[in-house]
C-alpha positions in Angstrom: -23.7 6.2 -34.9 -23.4 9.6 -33.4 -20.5 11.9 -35.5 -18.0 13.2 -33.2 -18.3 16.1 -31.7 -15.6 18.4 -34.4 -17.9 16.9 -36.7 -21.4 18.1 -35.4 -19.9 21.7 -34.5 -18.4 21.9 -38.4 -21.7 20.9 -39.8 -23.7 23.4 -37.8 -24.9 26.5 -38.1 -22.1 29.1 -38.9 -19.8 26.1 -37.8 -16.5 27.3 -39.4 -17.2 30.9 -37.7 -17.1 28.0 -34.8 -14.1 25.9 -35.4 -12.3 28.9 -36.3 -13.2 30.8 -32.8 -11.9 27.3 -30.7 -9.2 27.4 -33.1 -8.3 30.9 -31.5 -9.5 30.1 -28.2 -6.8 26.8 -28.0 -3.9 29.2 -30.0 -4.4 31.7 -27.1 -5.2 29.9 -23.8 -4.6 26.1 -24.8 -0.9 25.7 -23.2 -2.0 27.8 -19.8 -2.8 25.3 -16.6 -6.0 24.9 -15.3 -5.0 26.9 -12.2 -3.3 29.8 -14.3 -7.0 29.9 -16.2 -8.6 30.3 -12.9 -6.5 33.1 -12.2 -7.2 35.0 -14.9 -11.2 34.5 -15.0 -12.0 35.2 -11.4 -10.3 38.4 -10.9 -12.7 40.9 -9.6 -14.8 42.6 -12.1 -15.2 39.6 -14.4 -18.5 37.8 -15.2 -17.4 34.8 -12.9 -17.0 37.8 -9.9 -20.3 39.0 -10.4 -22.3 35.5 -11.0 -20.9 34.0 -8.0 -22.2 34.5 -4.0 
C-alpha cells in the first residue's frame, strides 16, 4: 500500500521545508479561481510569457 501523497512529501527530503512552502502557497493563492490564477501568471513578462509560442 502506497502512503498518500502528504505522507510521501513529509517523509522526503527537506519535506517540512515542503509542507510548510504548500502551506504558504494554499494561505496565499488557495481561495483565488482558477481563472483569477490565470490572470495573474500569464501577464507579460512572466515565465509562462516567455515559455509559451
Amino acid at each position: 500500500m502506497e502512503l498518500p501523497w502528504e505522507m510521501r512529501i513529509l517523509f522526503s527530503e527537506k519535506g517540512i521545508e515542503k509542507v510548510h512552502d504548500i502551506n504558504e502557497t494554499l494561505g496565499k493563492y488557495g481561495e483565488l479561481s482558477a481563472w483569477k490564477l490565470v490572470e495573474i501568471t500569464h501577464k507579460e513578462d512572466t515565465p509562462w510569457a516567455y515559455s509559451y509560442n
